[in-house]
Each structure stands twice: as C-alpha cells, then as structure tokens.
N, C-alpha and C positions, 0 to 999 in steps of 0.2 A: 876539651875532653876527647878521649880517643872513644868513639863509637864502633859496636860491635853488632852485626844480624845473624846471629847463629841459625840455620834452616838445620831440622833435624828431621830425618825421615827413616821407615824402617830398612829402605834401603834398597836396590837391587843388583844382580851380578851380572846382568847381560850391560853390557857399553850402549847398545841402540836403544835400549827400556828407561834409561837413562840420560840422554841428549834427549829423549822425544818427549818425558815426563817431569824427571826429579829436575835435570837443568832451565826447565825453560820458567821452571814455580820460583827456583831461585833468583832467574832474572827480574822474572816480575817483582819479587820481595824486591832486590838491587834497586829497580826505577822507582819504588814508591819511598824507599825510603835513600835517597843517593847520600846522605851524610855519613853511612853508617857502612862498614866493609862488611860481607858477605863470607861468610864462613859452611863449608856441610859438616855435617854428622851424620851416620847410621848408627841404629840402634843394635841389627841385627851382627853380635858376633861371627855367625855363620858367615854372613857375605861379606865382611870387612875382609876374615880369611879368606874367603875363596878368592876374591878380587886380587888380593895379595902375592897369593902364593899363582894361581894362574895368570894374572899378567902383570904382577911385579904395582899395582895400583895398589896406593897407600889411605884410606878414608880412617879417619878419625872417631873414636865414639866421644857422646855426648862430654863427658869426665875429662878424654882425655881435650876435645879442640877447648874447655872451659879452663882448665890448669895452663894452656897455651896462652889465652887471653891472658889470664891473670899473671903470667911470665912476662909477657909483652906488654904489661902496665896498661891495658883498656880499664876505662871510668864505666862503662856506662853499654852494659849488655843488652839486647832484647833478643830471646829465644821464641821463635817461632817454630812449633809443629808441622808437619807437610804431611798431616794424617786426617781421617777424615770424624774418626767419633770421639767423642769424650769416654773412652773403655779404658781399657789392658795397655794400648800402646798408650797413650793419650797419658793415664796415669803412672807410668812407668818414667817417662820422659818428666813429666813433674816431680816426681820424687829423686830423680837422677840432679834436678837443679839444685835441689834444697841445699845441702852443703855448701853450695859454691855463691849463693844469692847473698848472704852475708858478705863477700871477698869484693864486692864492687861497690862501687859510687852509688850505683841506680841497678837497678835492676828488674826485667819484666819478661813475661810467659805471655807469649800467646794464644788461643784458643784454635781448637781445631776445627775443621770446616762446616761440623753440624751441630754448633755447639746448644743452641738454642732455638725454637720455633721461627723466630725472626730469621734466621742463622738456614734454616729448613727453607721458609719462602723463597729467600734469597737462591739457595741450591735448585731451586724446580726452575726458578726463571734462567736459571743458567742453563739446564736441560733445554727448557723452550728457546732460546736462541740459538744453542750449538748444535741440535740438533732435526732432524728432520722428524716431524711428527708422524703416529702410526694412520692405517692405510685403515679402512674402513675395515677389513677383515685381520687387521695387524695387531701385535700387542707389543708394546714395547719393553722387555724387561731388564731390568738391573740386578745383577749379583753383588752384594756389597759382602765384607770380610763380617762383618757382624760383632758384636760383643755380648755374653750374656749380659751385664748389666745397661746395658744404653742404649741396643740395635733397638731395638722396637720402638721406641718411641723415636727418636730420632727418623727412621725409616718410612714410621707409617706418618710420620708430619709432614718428611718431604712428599712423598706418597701422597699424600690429600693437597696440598698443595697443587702439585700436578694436577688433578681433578681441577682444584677450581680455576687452574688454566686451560681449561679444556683438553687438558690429556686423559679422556677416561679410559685410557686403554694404556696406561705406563705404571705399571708396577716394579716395588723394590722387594728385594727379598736378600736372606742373610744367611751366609753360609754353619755361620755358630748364632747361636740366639733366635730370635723372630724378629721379623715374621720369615718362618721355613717357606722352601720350596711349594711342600703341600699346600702350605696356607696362598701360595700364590697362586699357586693352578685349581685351588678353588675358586678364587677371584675369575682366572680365564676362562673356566666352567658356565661363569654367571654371565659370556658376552657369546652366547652360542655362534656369532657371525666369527668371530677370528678363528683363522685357521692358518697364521703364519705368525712367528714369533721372534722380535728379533732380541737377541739377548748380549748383554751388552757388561763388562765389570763395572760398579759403581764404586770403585779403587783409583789412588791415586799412579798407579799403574797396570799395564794389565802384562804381568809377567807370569808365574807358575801357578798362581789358582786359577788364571781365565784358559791357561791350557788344559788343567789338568782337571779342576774342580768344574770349571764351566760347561768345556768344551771338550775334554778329552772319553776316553773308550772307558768302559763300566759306567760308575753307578754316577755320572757327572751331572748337569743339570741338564743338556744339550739332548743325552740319550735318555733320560725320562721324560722330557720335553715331546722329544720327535717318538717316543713309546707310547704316548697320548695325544697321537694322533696329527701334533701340529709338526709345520715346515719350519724346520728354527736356520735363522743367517744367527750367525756369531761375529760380532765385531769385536776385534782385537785393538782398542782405543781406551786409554785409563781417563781418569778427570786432569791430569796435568797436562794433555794434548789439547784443552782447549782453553783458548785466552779467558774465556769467561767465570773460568772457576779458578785458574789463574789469580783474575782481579780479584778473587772473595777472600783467596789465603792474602794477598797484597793489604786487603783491607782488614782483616783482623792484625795484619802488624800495623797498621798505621793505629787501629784502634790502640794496641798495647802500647806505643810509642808515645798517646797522647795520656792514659791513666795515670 
C-alpha cells in the first residue's frame, strides 16, 4: 500500500519561522513514522497567497495535497495536525477531511497537542525539560492563541501540571478565551516576590502574535505587563524549536497510525 503523513498547520509566511518551527515537526513526524511519505498543508488561505505571489512558493491546502493523494493512487492516509488545542483550527481541519476519509483504503486524524489531561501532563514535562525554570523572583509566562471553547481547560491543566512540577511561578494565558491576561496577573499578584517576567508564545510558532500581541507597542501583553510594574524579557521561540514537543506531535501520529 502507498502510505501517506499529511502534517497540516495554519501556516506561516516568513521562510525562517518555518525551517526553525513547521519543518523540523515534520521531520520529527518523518522519523517516527519512516514508512509513510511526508506531505504539508496550510490552512491559512492568506499565507498560501502571500508565499506565492512574494516568492513564487507553492504550499498546498488541506483539500487540495488530499485530491493529490488520491490522484497518485495512496491506500492508506494518516493526517496529523501541527496545532496545539482541539478549538477553531483543530475542528476546521477535521471537518476539511471528512469528504476525502471515504476515498482511501484506511484512513486516520490525528490529535492535536493538548488534546486531553494526559495530553496536558505530557506538555508541562515538555516545558520542564526545554526549558530553564523561573528565578525565585521570576514568573514564567505563556501566551497561547486560545480558543473560546477549549483554552481554559486545556491551559489551566497544563498550568497545574506545571505546579505539580514544581513550577509555581509558570503560568498560561490565552489570547481569545481564558484564562485572560488579567486572570494571569492576578495569579502574579498572589507571589508578591516576582518582579521579572519572562513571557514566552505557547504557539507552535512564534511569528505575528508574539510580535505584535505579545510583544509589540499598545495594548500587547509585554506593555501591561511592564505597566505593572514588572521587567518582562520576551522570548521569540514557538513549541516546534524544541525536540521535546517535537516528540508529543510524533507521538500522537504514531498513536493514530496504531487506532
């Protein structure tokens, strides 16, 4: 049977946001699953054009690299997600397969990277390996994209989690849904020693909301942040610069590979 790993993500237009994030996830998909050829998709019409028409790159949406398979005679699909909640993208991408899951031999969906409490644990220990823990007067914070229906819980799982790895100073927060900024810098209220903040996307890239939402001039998180008093560093590192989260999206396709 011709085996297919469809990686589909929402996408980005810059070339370096891309080698440093989207390509290295789909590597990791490649090595865990080597049977299977590697294919991308973005979701986002916007940057399919931009990439297109500014430098002449061609990326494929979901519909069209699946009509390709199915041109190309592949048995035996499995679509992995490169997104991190079960929301808006999450279910857009499953609804985008439905059509096409009838046209093949086998066929299988992914889960996206917080899909479930277990799913949650798994994401904090990722955190505690890649990264460097906060400082006694430090808080660690994550901007996640957020979804009204799924951020909160998802968020506030990894979130405790965290905790009971001894990160009591790492909080997530969501740009759309909860838990909000406010609700986070109540949280930093409740450890009167921090007074340095480092904020961090918890995105599978960190491309136009960690400049603009996070880190940029107005009403961003970066200048309420440092309006209240604390020193915020801004790191510009999405979740697909590190191997370890890497491995989790790797590991939900092997999970779908074996359902």
């Amino acid at each position: 049977m011709k085996k297919a790993l469809l990686a589909v993500s929402f996408g980005t237009s810059r070339p370096d946001t891309l080698e440093k994030s989207i390509a290295p996830v789909e590597a990791a998909l490649a090595q865990a699953l080597p049977e299977r050829q590697v294919f991308r998709a973005f979701t986002s019409g916007v940057i399919r054009r931009r990439l297109e028409q500014r430098d002449g790159v061609y990326i494929d949406s979901l519909s069209g690299v699946l009509e390709r398979l199915d041109e190309a005679g592949y048995d035996d699909v499995l679509v992995q997600p490169v997104c991190i909640l079960n929301g808006g993208e999450y279910d857009g991408i499953a609804a985008g397969t439905m059509p096409w899951a009838g046209r093949f031999c086998r066929f299988a969906l992914g889960r996206p990277l917080l899909a479930s409490a277990e799913d949650c644990r798994a994401a904090a220990g990722a955190v505690v390996r890649e990264l460097e823990a906060p400082a006694e007067d430090e808080a660690l914070v994550f901007m996640g994209h957020g979804s009204e229906r799924f951020a909160s819980p998802a968020y506030a799982f990894t979130e405790r989690a965290l905790h009971d790895l001894g990160w009591e100073r790492a909080f997530l927060g969501a740009m759309e849904g909860r838990p909000t900024l406010d609700e986070v810098m109540d949280c930093l209220r409740a450890h009167p020693r921090i007074r340095r903040v480092r904020l961090q996307p918890f995105m599978v890239t960190a491309g136009r909301h960690a400049e603009k939402e996070m880190a940029g001039e107005g009403d961003s998180w970066r200048t309420r942040l440092t309006g209240a008093g604390y020193q915020v560093e801004c790191v510009f590192r999405g979740l697909g610069e590190y191997p370890a989260f890497r491995a989790l999206f790797a590991g939900h396709a092997r999970a779908a590979e074996r359902s």
